[in-house]
PDB file of N, CA, C and O in Angstrom:
ATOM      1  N   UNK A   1     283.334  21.436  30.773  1.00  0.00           N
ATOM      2  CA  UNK A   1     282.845  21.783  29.461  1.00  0.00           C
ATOM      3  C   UNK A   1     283.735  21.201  28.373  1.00  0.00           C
ATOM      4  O   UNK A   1     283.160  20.508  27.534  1.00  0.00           O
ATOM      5  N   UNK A   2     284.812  21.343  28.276  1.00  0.00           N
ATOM      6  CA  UNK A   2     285.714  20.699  27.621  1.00  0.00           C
ATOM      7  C   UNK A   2     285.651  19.106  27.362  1.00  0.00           C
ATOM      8  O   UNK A   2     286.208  18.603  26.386  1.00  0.00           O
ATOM      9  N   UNK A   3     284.851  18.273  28.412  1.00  0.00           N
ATOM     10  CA  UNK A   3     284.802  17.211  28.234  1.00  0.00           C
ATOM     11  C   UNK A   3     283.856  16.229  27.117  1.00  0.00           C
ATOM     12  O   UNK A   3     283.921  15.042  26.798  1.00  0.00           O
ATOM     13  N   UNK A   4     282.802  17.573  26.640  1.00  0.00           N
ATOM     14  CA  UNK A   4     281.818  17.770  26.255  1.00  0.00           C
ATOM     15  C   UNK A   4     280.434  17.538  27.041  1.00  0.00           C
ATOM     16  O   UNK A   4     279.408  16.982  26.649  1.00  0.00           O
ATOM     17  N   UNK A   5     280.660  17.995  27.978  1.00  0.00           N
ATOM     18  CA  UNK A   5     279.311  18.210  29.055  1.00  0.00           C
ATOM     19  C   UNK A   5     278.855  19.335  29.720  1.00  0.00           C
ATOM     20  O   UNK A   5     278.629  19.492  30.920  1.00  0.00           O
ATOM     21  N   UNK A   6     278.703  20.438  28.372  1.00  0.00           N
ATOM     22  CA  UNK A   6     278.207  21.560  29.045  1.00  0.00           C
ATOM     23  C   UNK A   6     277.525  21.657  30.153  1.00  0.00           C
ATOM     24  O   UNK A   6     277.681  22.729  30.738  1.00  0.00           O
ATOM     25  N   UNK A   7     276.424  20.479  30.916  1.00  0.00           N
ATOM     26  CA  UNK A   7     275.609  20.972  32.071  1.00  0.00           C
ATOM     27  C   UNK A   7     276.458  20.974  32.938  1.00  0.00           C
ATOM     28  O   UNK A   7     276.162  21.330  34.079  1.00  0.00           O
ATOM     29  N   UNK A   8     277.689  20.587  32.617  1.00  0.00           N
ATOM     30  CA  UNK A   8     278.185  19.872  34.105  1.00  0.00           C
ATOM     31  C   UNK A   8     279.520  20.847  34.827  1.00  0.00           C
ATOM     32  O   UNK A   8     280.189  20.676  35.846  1.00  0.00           O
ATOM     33  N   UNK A   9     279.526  22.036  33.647  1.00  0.00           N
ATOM     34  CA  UNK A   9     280.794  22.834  33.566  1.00  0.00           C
ATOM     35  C   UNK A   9     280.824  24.204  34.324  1.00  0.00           C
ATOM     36  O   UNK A   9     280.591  24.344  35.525  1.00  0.00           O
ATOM     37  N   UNK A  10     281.142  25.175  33.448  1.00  0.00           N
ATOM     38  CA  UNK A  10     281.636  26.779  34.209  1.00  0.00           C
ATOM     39  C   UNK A  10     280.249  26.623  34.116  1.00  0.00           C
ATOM     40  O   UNK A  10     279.934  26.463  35.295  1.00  0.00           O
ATOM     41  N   UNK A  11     279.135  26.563  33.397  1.00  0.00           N
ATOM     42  CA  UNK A  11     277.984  26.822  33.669  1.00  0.00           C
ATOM     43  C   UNK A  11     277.105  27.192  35.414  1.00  0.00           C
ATOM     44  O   UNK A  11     276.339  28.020  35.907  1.00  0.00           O
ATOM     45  N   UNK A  12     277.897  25.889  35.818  1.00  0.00           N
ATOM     46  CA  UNK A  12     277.578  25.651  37.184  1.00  0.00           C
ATOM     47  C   UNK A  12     277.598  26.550  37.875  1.00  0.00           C
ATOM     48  O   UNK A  12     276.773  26.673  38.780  1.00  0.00           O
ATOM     49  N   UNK A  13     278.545  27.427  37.641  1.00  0.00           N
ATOM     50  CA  UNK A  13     279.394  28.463  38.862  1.00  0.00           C
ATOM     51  C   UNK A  13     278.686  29.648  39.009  1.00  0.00           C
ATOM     52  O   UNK A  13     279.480  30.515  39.375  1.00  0.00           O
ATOM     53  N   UNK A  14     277.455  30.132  38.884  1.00  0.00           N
ATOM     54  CA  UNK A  14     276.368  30.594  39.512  1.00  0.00           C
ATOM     55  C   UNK A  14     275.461  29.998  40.374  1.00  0.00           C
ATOM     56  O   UNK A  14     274.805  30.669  41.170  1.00  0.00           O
ATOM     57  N   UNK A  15     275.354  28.584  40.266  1.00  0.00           N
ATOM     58  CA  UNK A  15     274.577  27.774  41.363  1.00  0.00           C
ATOM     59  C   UNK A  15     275.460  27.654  42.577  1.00  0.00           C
ATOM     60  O   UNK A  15     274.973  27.893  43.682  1.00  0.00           O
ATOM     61  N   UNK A  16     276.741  27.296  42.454  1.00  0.00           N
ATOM     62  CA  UNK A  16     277.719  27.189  43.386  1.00  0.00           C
ATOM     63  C   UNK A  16     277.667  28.125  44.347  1.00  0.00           C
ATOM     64  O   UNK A  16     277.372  27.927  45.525  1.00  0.00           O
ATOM     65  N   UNK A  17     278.082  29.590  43.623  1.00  0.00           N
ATOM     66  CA  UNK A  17     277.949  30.887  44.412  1.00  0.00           C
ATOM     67  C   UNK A  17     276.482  30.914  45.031  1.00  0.00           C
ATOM     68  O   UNK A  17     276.607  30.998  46.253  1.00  0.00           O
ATOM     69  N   UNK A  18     275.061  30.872  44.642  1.00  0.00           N
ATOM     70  CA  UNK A  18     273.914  31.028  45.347  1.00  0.00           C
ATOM     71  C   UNK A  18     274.192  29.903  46.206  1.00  0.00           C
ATOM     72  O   UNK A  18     274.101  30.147  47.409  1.00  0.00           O
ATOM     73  N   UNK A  19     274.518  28.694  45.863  1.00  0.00           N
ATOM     74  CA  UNK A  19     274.893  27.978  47.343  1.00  0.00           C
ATOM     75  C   UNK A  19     275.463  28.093  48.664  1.00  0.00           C
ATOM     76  O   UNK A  19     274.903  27.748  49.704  1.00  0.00           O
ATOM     77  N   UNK A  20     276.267  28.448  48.589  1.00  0.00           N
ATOM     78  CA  UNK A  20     277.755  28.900  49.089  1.00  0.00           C
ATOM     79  C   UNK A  20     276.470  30.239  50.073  1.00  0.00           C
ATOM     80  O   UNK A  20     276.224  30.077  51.268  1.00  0.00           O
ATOM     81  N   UNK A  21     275.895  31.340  49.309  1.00  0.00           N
ATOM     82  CA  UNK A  21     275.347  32.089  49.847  1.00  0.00           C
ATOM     83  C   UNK A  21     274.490  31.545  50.947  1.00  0.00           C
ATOM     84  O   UNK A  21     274.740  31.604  52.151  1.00  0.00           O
ATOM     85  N   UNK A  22     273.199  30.882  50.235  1.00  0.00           N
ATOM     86  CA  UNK A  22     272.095  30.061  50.817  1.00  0.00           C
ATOM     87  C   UNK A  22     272.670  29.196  52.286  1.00  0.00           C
ATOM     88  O   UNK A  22     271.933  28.992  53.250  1.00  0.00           O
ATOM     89  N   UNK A  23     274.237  28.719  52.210  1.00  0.00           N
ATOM     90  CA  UNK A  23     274.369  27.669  53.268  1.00  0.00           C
ATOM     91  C   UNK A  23     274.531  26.164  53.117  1.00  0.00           C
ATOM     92  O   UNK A  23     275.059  25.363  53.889  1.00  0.00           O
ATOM     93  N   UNK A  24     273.922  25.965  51.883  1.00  0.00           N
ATOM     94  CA  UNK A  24     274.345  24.773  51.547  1.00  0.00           C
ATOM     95  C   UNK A  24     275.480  24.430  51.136  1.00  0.00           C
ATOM     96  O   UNK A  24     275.675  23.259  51.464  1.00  0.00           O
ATOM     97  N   UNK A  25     276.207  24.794  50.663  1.00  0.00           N
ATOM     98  CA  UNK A  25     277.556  24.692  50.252  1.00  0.00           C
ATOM     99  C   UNK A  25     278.611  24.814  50.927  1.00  0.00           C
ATOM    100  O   UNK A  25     278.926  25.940  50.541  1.00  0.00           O
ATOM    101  N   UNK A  26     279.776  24.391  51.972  1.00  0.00           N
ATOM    102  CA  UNK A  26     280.317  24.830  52.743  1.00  0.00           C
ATOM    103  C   UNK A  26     281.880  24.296  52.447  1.00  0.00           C
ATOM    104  O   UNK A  26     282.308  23.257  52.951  1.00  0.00           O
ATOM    105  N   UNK A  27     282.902  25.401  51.301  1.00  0.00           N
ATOM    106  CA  UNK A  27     283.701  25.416  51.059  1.00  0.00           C
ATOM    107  C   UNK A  27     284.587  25.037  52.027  1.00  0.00           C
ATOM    108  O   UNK A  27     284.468  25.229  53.237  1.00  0.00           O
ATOM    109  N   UNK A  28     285.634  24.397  51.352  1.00  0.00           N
ATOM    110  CA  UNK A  28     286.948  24.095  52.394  1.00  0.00           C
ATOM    111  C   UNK A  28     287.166  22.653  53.258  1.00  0.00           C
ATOM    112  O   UNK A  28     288.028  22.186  54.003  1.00  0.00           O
ATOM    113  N   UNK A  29     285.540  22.134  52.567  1.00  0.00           N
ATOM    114  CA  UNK A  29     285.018  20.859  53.697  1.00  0.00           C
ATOM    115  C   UNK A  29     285.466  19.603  53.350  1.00  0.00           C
ATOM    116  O   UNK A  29     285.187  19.149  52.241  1.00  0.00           O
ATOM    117  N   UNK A  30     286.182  18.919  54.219  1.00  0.00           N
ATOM    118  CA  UNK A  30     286.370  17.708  53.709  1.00  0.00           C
ATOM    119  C   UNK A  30     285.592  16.303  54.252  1.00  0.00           C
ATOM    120  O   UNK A  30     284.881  16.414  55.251  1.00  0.00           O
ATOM    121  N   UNK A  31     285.699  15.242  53.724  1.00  0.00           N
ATOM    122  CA  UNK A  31     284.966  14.042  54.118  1.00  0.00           C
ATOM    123  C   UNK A  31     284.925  13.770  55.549  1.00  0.00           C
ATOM    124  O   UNK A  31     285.450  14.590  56.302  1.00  0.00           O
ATOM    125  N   UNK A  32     284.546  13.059  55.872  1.00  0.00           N
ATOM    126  CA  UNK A  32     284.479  12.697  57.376  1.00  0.00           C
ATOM    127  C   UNK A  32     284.013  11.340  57.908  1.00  0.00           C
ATOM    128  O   UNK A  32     282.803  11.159  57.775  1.00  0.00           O
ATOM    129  N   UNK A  33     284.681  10.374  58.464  1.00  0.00           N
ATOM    130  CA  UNK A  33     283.661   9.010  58.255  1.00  0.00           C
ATOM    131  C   UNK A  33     283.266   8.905  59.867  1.00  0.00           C
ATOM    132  O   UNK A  33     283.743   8.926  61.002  1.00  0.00           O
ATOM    133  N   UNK A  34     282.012   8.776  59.095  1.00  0.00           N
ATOM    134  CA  UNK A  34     280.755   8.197  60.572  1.00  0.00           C
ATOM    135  C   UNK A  34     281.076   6.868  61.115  1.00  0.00           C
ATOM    136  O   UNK A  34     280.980   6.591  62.310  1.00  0.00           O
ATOM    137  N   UNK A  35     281.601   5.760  59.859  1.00  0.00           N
ATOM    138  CA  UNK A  35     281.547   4.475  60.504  1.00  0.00           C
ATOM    139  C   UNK A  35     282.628   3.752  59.536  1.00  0.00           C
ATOM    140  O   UNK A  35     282.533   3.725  58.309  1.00  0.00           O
ATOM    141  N   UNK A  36     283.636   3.190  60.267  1.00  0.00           N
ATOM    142  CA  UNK A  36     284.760   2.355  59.347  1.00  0.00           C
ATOM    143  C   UNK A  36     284.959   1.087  60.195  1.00  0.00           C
ATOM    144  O   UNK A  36     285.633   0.951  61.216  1.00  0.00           O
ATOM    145  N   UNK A  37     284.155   0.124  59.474  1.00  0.00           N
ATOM    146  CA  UNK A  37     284.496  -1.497  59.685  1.00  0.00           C
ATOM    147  C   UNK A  37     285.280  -2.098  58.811  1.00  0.00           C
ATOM    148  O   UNK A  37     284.885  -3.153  58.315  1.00  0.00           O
ATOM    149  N   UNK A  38     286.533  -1.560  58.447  1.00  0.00           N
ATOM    150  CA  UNK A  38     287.413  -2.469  57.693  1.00  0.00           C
ATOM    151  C   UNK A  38     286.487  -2.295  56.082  1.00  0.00           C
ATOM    152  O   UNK A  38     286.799  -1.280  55.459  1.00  0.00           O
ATOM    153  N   UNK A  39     285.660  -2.992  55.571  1.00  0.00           N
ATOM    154  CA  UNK A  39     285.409  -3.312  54.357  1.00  0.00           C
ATOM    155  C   UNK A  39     284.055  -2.162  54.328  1.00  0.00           C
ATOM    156  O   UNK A  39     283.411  -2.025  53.288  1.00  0.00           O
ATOM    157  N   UNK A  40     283.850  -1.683  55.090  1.00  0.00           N
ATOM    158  CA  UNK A  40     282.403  -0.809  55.346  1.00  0.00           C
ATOM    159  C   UNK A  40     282.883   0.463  55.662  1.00  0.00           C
ATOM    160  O   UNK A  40     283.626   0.669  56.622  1.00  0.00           O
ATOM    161  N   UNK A  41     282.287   1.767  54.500  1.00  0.00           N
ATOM    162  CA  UNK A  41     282.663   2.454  55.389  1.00  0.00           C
ATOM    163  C   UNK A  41     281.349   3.711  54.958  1.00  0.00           C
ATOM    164  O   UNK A  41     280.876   3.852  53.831  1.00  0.00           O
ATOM    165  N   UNK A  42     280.890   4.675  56.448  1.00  0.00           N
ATOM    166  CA  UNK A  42     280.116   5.740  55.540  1.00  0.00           C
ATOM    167  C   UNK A  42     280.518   6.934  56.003  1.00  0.00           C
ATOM    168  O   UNK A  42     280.979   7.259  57.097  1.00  0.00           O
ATOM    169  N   UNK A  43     280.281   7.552  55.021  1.00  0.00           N
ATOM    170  CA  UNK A  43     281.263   8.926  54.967  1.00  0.00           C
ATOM    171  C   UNK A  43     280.288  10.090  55.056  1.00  0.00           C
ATOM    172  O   UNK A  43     279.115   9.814  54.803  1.00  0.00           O
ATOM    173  N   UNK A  44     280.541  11.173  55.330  1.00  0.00           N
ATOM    174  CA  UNK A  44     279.819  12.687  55.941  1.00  0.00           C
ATOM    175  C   UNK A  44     280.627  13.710  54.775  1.00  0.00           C
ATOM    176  O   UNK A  44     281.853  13.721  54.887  1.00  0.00           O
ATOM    177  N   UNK A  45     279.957  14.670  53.535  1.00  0.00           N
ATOM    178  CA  UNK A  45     280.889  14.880  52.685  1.00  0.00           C
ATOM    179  C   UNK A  45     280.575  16.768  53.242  1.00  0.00           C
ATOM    180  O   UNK A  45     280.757  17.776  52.559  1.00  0.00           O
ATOM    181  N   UNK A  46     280.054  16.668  54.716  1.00  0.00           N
ATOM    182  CA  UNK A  46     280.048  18.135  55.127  1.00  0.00           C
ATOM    183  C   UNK A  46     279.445  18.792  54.437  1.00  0.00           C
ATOM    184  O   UNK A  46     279.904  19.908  54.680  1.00  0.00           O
ATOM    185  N   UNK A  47     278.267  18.978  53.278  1.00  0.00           N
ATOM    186  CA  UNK A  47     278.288  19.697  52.644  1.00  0.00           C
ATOM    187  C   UNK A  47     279.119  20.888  51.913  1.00  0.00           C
ATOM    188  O   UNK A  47     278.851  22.079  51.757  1.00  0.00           O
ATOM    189  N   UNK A  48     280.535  19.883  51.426  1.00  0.00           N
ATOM    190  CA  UNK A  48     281.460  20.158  50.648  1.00  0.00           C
ATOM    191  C   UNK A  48     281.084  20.204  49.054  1.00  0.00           C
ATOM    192  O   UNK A  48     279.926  20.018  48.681  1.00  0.00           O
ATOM    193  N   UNK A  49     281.656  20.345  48.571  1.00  0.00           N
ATOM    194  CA  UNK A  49     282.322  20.682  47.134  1.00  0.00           C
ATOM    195  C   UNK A  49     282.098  18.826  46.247  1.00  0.00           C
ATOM    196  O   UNK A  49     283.069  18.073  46.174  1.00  0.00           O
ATOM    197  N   UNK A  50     280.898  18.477  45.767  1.00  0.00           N
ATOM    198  CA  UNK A  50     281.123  16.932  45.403  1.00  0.00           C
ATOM    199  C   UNK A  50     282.268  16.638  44.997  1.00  0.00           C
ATOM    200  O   UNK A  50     282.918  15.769  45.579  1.00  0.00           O
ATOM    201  N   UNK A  51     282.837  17.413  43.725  1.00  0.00           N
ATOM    202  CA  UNK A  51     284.088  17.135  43.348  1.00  0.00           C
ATOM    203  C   UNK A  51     285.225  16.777  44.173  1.00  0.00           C
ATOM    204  O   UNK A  51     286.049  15.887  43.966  1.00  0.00           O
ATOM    205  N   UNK A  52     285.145  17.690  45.246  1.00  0.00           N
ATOM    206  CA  UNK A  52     286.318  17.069  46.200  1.00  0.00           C
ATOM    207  C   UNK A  52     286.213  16.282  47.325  1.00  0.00           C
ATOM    208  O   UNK A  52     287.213  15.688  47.727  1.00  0.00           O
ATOM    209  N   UNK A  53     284.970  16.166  47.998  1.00  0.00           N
ATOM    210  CA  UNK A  53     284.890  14.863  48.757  1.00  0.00           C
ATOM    211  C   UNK A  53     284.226  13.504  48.018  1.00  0.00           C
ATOM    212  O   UNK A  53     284.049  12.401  48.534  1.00  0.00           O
ATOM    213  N   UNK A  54     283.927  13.915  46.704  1.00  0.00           N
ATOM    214  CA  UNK A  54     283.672  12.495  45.765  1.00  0.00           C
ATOM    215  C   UNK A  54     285.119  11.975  45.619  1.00  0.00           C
ATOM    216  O   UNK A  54     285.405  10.801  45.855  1.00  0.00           O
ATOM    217  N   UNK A  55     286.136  13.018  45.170  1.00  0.00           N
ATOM    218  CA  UNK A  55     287.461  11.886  44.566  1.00  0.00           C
ATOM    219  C   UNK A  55     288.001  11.264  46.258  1.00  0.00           C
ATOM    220  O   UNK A  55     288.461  10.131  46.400  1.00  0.00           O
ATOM    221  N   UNK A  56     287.818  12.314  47.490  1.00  0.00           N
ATOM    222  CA  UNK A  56     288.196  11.995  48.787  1.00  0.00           C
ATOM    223  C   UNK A  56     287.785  10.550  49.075  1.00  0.00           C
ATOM    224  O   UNK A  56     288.579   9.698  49.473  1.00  0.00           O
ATOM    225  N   UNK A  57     286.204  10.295  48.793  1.00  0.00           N
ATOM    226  CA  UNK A  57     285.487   9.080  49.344  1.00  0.00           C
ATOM    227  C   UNK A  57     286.225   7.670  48.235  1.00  0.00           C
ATOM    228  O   UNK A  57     286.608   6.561  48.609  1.00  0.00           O
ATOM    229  N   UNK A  58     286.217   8.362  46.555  1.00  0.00           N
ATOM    230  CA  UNK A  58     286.650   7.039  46.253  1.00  0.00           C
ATOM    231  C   UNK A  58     288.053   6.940  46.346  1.00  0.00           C
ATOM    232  O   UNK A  58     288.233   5.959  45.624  1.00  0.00           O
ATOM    233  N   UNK A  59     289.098   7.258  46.712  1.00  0.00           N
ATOM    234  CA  UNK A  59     290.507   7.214  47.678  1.00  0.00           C
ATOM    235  C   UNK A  59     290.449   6.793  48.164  1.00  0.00           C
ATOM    236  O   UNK A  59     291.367   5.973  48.167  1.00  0.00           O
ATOM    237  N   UNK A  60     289.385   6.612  49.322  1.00  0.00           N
ATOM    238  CA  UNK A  60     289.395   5.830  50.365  1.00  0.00           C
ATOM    239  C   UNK A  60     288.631   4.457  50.709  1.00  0.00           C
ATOM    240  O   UNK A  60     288.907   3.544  51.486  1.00  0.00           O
ATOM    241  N   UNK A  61     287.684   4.647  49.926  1.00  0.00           N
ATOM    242  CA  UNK A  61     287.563   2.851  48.893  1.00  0.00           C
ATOM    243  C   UNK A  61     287.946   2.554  48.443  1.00  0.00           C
ATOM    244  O   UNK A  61     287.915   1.357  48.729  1.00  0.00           O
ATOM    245  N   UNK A  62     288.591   2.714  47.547  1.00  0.00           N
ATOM    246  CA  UNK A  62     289.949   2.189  46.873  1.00  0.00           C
ATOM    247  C   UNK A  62     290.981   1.584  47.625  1.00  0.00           C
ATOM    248  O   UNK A  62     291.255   0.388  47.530  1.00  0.00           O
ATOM    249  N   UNK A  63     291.658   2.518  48.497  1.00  0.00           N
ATOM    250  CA  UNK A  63     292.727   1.912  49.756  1.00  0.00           C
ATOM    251  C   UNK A  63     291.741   0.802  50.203  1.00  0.00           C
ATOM    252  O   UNK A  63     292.140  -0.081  49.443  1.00  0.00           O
ATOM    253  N   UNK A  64     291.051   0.409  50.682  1.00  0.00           N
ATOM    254  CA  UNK A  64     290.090  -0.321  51.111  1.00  0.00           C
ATOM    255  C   UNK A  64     290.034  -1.467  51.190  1.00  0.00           C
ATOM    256  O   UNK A  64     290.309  -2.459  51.865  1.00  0.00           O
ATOM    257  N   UNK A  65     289.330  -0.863  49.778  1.00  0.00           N
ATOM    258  CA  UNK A  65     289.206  -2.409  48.685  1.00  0.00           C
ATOM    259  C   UNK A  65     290.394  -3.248  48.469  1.00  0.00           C
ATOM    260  O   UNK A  65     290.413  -4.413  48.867  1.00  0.00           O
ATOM    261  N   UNK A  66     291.610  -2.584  47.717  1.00  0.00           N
ATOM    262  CA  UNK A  66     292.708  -3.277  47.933  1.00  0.00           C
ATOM    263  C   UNK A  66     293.219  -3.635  48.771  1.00  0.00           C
ATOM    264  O   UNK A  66     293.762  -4.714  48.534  1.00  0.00           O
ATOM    265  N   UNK A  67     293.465  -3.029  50.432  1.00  0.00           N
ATOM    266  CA  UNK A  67     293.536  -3.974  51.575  1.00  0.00           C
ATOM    267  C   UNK A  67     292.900  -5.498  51.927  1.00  0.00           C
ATOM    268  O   UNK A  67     293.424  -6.559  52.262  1.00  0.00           O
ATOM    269  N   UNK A  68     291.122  -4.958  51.614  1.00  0.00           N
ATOM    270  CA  UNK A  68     290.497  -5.812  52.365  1.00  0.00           C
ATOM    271  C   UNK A  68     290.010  -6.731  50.910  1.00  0.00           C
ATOM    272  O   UNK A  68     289.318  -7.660  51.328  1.00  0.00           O
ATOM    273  N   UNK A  69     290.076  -6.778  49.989  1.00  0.00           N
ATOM    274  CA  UNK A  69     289.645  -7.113  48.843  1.00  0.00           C
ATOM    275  C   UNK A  69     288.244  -6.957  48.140  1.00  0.00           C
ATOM    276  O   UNK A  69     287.811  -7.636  47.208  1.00  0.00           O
ATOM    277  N   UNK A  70     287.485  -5.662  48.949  1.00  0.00           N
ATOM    278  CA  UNK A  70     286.447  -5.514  48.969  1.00  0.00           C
ATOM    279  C   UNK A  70     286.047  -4.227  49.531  1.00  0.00           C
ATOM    280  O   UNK A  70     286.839  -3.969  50.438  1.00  0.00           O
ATOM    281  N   UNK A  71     284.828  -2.933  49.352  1.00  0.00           N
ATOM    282  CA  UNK A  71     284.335  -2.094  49.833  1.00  0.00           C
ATOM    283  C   UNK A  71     283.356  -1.730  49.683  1.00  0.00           C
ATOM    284  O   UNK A  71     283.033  -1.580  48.505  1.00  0.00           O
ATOM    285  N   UNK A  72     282.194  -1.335  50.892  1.00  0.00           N
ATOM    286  CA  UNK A  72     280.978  -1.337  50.590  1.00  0.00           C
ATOM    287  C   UNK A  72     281.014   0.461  51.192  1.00  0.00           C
ATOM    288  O   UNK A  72     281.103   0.684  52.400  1.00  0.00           O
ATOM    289  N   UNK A  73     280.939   1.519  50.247  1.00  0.00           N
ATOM    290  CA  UNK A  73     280.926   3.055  50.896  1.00  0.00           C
ATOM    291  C   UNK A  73     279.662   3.675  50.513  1.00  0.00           C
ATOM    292  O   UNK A  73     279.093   3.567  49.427  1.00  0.00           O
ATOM    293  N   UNK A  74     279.247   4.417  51.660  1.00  0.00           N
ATOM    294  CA  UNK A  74     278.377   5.922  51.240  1.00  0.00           C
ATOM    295  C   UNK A  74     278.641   7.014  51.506  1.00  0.00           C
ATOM    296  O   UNK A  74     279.194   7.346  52.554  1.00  0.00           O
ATOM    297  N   UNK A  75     278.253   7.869  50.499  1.00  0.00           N
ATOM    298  CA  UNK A  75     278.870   9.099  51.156  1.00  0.00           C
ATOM    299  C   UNK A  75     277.295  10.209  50.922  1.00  0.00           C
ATOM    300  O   UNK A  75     276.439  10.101  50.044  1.00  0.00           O
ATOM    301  N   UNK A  76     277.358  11.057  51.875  1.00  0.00           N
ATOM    302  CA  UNK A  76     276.115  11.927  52.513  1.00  0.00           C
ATOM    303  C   UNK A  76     276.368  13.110  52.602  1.00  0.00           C
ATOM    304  O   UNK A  76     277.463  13.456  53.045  1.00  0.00           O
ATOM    305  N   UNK A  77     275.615  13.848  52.286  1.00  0.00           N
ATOM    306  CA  UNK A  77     275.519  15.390  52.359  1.00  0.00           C
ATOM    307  C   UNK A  77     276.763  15.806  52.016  1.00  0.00           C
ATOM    308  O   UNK A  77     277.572  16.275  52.816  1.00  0.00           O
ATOM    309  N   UNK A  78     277.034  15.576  50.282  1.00  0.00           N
ATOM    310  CA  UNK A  78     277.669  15.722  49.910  1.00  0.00           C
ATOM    311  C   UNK A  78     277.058  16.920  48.426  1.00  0.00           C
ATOM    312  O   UNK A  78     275.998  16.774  47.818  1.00  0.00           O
ATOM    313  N   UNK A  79     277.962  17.878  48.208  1.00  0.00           N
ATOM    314  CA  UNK A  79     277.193  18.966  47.120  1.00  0.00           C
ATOM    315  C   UNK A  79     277.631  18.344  45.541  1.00  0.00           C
ATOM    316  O   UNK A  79     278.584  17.653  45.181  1.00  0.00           O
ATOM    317  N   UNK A  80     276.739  18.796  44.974  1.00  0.00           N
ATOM    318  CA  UNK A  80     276.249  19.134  43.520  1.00  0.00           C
ATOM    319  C   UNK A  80     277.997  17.816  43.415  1.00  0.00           C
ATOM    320  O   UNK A  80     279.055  18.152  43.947  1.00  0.00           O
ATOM    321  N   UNK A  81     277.847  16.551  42.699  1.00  0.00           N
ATOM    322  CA  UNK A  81     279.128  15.862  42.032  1.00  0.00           C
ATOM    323  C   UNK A  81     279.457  15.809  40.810  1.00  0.00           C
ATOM    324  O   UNK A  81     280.478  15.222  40.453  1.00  0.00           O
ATOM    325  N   UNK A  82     278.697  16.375  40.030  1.00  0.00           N
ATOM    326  CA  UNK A  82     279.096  17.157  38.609  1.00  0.00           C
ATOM    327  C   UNK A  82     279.032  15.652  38.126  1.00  0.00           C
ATOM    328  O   UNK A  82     278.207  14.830  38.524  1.00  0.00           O
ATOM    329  N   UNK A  83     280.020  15.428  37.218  1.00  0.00           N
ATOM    330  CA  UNK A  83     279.833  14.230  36.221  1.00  0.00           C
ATOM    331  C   UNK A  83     280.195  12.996  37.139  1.00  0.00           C
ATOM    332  O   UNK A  83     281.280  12.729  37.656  1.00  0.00           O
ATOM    333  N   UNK A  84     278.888  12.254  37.211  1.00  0.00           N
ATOM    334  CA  UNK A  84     279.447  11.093  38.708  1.00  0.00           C
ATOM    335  C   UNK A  84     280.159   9.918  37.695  1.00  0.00           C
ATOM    336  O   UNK A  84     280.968   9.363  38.438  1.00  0.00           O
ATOM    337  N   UNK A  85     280.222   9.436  36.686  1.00  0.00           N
ATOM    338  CA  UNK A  85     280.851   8.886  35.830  1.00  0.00           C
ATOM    339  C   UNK A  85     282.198   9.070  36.002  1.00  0.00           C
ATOM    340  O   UNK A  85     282.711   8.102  36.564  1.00  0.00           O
ATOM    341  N   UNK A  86     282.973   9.963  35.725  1.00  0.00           N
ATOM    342  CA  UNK A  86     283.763  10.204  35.719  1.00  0.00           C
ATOM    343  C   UNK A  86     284.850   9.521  37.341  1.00  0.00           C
ATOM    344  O   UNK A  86     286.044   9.301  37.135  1.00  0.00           O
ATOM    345  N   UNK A  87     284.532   9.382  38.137  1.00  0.00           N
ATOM    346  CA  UNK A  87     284.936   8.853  39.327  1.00  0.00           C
ATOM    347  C   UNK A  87     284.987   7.448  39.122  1.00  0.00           C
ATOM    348  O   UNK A  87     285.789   6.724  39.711  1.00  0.00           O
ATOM    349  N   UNK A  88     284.086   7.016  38.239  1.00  0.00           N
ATOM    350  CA  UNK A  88     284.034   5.353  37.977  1.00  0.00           C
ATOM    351  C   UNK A  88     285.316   4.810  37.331  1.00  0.00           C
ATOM    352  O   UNK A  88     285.420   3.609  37.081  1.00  0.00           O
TER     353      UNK A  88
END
């Protein structure tokens, strides 16, 4: 909210909790990769927390990229990533 993006803020944190209830949401979860070819990689975000297996996945494209000079990532079943900009 502070960033000036009310949708993207404390607002949230009633959807979170009905998540979290519902099953979709599964706190504590971190990334997981299905497939790592050096410059390729796709990632499993557990139905975690976007915020934290989004900054997880681009960490690890990043290392990547700068190794290999290049990275092609996806990341999947990953929850609600709030402002996806912001990772860019």
């Amino acid at each position: 909210n502070l960033s000036g993006h009310d949708s993207h803020g404390v607002g949230m944190l009633p959807r979170y909790i009905d998540a979290v209830a519902e099953g979709g949401l599964h706190p504590n979860a971190a990334v997981r990769i299905n497939l790592d070819i050096g410059t390729m990689l796709s990632l499993d975000g557990q139905h975690g927390y976007g915020q934290v297996v989004g900054v997880q996945a681009m960490e690890l494209g990043i290392e990547r990229a700068r190794r290999h000079g290049s990275c092609i990532l996806t990341l999947a079943h990953a929850h609600h990533l709030g402002r996806i900009g912001h990772f860019a």
